[in-house]
Structure formats: C-alpha cells, structure tokens
mmCIF file of the C-alpha atoms, coordinates in Angstrom:
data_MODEL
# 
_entry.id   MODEL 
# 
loop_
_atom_site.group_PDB 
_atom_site.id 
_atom_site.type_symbol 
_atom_site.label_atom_id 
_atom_site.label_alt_id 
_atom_site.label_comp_id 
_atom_site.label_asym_id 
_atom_site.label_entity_id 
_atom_site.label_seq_id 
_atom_site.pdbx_PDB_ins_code 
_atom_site.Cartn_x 
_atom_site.Cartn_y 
_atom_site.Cartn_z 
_atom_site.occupancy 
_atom_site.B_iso_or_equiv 
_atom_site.pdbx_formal_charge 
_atom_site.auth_seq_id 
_atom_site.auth_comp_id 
_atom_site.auth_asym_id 
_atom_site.auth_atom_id 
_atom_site.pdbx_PDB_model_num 
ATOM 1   C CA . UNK A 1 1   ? -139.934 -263.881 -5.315  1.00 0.00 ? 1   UNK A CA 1 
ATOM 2   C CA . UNK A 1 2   ? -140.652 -260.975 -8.304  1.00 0.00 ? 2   UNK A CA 1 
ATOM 3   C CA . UNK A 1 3   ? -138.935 -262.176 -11.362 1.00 0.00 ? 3   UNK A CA 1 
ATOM 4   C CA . UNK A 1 4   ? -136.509 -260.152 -13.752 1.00 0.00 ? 4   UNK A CA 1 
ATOM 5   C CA . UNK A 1 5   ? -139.677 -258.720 -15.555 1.00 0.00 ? 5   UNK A CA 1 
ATOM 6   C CA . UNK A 1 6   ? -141.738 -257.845 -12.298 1.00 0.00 ? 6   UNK A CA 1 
ATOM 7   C CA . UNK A 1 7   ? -138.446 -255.433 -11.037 1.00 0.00 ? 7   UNK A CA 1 
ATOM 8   C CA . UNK A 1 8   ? -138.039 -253.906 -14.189 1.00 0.00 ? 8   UNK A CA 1 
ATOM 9   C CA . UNK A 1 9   ? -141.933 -252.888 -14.030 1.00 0.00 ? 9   UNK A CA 1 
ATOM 10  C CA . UNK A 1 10  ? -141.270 -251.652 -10.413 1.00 0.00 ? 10  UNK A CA 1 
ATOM 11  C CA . UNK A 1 11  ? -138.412 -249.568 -11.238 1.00 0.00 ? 11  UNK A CA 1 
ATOM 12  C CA . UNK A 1 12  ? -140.466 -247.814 -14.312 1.00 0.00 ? 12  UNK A CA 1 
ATOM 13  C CA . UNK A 1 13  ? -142.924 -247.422 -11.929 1.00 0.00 ? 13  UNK A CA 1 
ATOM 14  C CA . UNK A 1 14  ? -140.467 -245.684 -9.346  1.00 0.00 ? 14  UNK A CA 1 
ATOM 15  C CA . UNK A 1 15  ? -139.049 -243.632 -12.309 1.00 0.00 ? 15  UNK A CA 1 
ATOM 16  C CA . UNK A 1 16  ? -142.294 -242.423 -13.636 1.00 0.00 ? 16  UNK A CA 1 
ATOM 17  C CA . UNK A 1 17  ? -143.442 -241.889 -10.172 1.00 0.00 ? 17  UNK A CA 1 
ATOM 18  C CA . UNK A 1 18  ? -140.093 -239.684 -9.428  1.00 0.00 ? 18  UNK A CA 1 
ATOM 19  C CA . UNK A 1 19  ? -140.431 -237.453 -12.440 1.00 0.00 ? 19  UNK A CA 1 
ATOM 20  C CA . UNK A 1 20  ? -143.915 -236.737 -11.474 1.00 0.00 ? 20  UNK A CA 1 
ATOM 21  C CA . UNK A 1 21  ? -143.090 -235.490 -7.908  1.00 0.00 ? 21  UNK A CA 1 
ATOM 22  C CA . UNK A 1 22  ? -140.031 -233.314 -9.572  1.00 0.00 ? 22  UNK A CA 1 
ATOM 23  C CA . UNK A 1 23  ? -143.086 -232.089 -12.005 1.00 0.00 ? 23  UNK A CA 1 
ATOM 24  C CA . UNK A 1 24  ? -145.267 -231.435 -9.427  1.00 0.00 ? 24  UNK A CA 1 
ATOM 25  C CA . UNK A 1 25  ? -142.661 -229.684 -7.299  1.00 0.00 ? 25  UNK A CA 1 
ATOM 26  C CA . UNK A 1 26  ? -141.531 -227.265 -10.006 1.00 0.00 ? 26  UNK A CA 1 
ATOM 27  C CA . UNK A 1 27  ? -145.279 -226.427 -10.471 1.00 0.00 ? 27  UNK A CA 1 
ATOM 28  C CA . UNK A 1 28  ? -146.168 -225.925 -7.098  1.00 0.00 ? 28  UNK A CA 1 
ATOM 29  C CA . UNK A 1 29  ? -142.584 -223.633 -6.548  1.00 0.00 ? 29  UNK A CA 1 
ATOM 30  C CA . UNK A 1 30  ? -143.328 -221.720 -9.808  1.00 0.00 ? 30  UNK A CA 1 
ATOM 31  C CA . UNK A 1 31  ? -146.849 -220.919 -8.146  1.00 0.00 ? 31  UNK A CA 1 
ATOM 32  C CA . UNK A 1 32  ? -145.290 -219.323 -4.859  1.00 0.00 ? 32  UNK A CA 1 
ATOM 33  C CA . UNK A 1 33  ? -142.557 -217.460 -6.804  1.00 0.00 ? 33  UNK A CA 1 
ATOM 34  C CA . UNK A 1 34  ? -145.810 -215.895 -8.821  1.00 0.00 ? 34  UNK A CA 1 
ATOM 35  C CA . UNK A 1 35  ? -147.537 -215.691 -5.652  1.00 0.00 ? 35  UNK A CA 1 
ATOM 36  C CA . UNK A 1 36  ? -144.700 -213.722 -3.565  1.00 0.00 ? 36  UNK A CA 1 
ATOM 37  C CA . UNK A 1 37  ? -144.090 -211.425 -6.751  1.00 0.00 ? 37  UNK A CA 1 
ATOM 38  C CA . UNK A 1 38  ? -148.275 -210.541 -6.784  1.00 0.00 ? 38  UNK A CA 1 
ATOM 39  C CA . UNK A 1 39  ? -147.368 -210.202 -2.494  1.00 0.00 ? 39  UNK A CA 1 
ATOM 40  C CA . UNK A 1 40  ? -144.234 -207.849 -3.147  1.00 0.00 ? 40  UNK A CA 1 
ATOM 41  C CA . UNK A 1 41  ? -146.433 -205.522 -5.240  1.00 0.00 ? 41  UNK A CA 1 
ATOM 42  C CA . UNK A 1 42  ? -149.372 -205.895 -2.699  1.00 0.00 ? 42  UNK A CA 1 
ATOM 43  C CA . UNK A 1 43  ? -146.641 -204.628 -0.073  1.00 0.00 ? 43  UNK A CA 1 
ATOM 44  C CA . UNK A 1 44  ? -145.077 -201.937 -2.090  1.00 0.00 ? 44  UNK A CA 1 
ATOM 45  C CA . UNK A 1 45  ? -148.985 -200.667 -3.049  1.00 0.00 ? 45  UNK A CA 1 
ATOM 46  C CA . UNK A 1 46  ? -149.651 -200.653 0.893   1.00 0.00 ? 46  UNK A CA 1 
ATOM 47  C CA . UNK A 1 47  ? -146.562 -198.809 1.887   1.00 0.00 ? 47  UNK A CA 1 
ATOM 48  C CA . UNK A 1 48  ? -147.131 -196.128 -1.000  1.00 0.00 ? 48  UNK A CA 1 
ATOM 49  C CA . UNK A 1 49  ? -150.541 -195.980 0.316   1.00 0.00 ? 49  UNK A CA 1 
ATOM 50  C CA . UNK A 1 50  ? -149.280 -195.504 4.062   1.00 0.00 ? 50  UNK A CA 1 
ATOM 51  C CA . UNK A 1 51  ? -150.257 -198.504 5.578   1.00 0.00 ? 51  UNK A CA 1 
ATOM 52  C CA . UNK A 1 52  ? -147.475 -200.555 7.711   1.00 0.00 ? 52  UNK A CA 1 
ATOM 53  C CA . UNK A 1 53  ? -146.130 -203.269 6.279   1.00 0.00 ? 53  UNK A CA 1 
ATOM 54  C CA . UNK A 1 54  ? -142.478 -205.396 7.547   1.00 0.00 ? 54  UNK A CA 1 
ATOM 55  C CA . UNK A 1 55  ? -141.090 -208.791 7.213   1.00 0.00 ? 55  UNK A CA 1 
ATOM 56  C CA . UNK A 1 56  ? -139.850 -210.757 10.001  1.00 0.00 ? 56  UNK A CA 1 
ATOM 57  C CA . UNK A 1 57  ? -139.161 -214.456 11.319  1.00 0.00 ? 57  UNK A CA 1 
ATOM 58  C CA . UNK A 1 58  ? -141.699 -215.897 12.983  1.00 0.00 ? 58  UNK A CA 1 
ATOM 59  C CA . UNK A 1 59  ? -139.816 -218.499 14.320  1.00 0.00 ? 59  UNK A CA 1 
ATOM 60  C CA . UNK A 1 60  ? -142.658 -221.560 14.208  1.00 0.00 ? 60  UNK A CA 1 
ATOM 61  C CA . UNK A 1 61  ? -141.446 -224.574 16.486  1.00 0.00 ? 61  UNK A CA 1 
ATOM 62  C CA . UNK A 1 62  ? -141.669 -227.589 13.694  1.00 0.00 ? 62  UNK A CA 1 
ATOM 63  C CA . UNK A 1 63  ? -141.943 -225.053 10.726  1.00 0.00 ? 63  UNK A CA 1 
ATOM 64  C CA . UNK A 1 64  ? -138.892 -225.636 7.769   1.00 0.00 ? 64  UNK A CA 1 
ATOM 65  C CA . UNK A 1 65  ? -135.935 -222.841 8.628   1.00 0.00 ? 65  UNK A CA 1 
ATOM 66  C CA . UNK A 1 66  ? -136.555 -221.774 4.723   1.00 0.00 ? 66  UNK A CA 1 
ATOM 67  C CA . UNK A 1 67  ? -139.415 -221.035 4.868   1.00 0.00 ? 67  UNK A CA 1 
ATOM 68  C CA . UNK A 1 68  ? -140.196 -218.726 8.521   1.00 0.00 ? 68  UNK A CA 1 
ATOM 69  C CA . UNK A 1 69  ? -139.559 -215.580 6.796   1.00 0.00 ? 69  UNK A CA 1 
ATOM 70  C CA . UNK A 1 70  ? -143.385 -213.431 6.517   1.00 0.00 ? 70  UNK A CA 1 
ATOM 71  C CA . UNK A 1 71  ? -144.896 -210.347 5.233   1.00 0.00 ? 71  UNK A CA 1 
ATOM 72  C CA . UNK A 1 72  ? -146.928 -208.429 7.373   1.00 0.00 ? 72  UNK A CA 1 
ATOM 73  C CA . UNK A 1 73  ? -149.547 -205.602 6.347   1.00 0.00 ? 73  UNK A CA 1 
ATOM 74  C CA . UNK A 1 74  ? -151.759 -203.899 8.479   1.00 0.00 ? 74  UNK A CA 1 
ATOM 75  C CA . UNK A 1 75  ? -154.559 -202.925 6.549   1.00 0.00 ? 75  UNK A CA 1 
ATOM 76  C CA . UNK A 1 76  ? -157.868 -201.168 7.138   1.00 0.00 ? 76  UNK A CA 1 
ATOM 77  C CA . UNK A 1 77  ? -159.795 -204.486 7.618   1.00 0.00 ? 77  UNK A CA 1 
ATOM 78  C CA . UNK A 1 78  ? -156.748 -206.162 9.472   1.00 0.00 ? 78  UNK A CA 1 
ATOM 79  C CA . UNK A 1 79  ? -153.575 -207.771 9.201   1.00 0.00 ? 79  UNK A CA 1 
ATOM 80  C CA . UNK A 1 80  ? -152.319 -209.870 6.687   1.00 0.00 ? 80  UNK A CA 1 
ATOM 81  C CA . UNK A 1 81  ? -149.271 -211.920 5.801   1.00 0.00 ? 81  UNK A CA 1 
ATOM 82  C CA . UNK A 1 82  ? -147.615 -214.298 4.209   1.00 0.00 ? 82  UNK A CA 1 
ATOM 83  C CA . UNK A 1 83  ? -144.944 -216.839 4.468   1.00 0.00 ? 83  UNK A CA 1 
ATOM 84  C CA . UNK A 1 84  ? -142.023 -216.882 1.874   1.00 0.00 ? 84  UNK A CA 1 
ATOM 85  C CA . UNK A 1 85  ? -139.045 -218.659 0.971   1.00 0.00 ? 85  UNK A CA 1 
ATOM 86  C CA . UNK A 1 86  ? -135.729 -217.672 1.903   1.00 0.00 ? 86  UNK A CA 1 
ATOM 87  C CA . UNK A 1 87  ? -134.081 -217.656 -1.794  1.00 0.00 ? 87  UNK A CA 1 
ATOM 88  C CA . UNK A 1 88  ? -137.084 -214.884 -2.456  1.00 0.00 ? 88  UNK A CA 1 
ATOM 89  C CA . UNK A 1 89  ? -135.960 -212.682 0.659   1.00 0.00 ? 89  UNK A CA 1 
ATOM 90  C CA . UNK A 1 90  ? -134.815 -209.911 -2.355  1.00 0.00 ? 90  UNK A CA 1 
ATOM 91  C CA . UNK A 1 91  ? -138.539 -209.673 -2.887  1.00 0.00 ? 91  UNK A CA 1 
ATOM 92  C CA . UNK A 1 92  ? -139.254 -207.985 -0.295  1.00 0.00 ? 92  UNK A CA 1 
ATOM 93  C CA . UNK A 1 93  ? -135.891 -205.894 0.638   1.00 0.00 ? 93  UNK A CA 1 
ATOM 94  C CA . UNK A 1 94  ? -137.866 -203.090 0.541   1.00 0.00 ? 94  UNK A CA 1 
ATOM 95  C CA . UNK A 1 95  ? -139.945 -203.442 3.579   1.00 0.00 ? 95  UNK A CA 1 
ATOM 96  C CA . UNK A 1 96  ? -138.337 -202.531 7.205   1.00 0.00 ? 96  UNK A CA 1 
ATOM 97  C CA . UNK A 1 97  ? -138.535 -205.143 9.823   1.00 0.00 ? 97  UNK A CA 1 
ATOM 98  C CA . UNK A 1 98  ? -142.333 -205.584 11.478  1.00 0.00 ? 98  UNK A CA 1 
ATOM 99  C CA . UNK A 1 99  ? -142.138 -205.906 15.499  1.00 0.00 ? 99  UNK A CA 1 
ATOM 100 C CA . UNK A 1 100 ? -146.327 -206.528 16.113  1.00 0.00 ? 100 UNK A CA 1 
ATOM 101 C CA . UNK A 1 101 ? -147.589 -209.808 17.088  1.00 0.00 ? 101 UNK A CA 1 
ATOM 102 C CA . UNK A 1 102 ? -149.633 -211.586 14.540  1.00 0.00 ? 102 UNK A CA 1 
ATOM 103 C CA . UNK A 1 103 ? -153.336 -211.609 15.236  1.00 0.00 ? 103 UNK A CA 1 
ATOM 104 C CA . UNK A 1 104 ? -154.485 -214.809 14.980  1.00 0.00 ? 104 UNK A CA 1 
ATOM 105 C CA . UNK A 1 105 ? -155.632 -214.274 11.209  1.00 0.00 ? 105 UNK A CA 1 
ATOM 106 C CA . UNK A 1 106 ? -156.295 -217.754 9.439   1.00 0.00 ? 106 UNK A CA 1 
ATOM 107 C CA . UNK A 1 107 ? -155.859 -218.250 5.433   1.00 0.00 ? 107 UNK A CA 1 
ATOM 108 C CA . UNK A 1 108 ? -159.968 -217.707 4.997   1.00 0.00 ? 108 UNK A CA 1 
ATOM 109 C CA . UNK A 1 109 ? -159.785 -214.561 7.150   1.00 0.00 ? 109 UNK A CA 1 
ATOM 110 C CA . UNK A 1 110 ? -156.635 -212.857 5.115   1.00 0.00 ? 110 UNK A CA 1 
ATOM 111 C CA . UNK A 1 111 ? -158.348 -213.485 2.074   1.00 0.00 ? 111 UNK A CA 1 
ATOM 112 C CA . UNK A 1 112 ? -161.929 -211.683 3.854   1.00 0.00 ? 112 UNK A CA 1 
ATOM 113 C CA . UNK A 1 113 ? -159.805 -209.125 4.530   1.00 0.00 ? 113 UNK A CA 1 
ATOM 114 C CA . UNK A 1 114 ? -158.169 -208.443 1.462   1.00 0.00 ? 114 UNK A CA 1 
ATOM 115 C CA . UNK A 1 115 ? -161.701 -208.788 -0.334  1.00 0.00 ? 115 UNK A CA 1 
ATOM 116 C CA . UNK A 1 116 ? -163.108 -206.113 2.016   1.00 0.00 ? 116 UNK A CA 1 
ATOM 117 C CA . UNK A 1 117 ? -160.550 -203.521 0.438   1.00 0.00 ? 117 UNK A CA 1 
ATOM 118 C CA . UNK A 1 118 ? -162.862 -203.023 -1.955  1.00 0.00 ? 118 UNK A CA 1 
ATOM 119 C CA . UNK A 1 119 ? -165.867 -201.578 0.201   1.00 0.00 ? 119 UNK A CA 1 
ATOM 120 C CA . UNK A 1 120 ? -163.342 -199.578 2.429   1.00 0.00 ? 120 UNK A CA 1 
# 
C-alpha cells in the first residue's frame, strides 16, 4: 500500500498533468478560432468573387452536436469546407444556407484544391 509521500507525488502528478491538458486545450481552441477567422475571410473573398459558398449541418452520426456546423465553397478546382464550432456560428452569419452534397473531398484534397487557386 503507497504511503503518505507516494499519494502526495501522485496527486502532483495528476495536478501537473491537469493543467497541461487545460494548456493544451486553450492552445489547440485558440488555433481553430484563428483558423475559422482566416475561413470567414476565405468565404467572404469567394462570395465577393462570385463563387457559392453556405453553411449547413451536416449531421455526422457519432460527430459532437458543437461541432456539425460547416462551410462550404465551391471553387474552380472543387469544393471545400470546413467544420466549426457552434459558439463561432457569428463568423460566418454572412453566408446563406448551402443545400449540395459534399463531394467526398478529404483534408489533403481541400488543401490541393485551395493550392491550385493559384494556377487558375
């Protein structure tokens, strides 16, 4: 059986351990926010630009209710979209709802098609 000293090691341990998720969670949140602001200007850019672009739930079986909210913009080289958080709905208030399927697209392929704006 641990001794006083052994549990008081263990619980530092848990307490270090727990401020390093919180850390690590308020980094990785800060990064989407920054991400869906970069998205939102993407959008508004598209729609100036007169490309289709619309938010709507996409409803994933197993998927967290907060986060089934996405962007969708049909570019030249394809669709693209992204997921976002409910709290950051104002974000993207702008955009009309968006009733086409999504294609298929994987995280590799948005990013191949976002790249190829540059050659279009």
């Amino acid at each position: 059986m641990p001794g006083p000293l052994m549990m008081e090691d263990h619980e530092r341990t848990i307490a270090v351990l727990e401020t390093d998720v919180r850390l690590k969670t308020a980094q990785k949140d800060a990064a989407y926010i920054e991400r869906n602001r970069m998205v939102a200007g993407f959008a508004a850019l598209a729609v100036k630009l007169g490309y289709r672009a619309g938010r709507r739930c996409t409803d994933i079986a197993g998927w967290d209710e907060e986060w089934s909210w996405a962007v969708f913009i049909d570019l030249p080289t394809g669709q693209v979209s992204w997921h976002y958080h409910r709290d950051e709905a104002p974000l993207f208030s702008f955009l009309g709802d968006y009733d086409e399927p999504w294609d298929g697209h994987d995280t590799p392929e948005k990013y191949r098609r976002v790249a190829a704006l540059a050659e279009t």
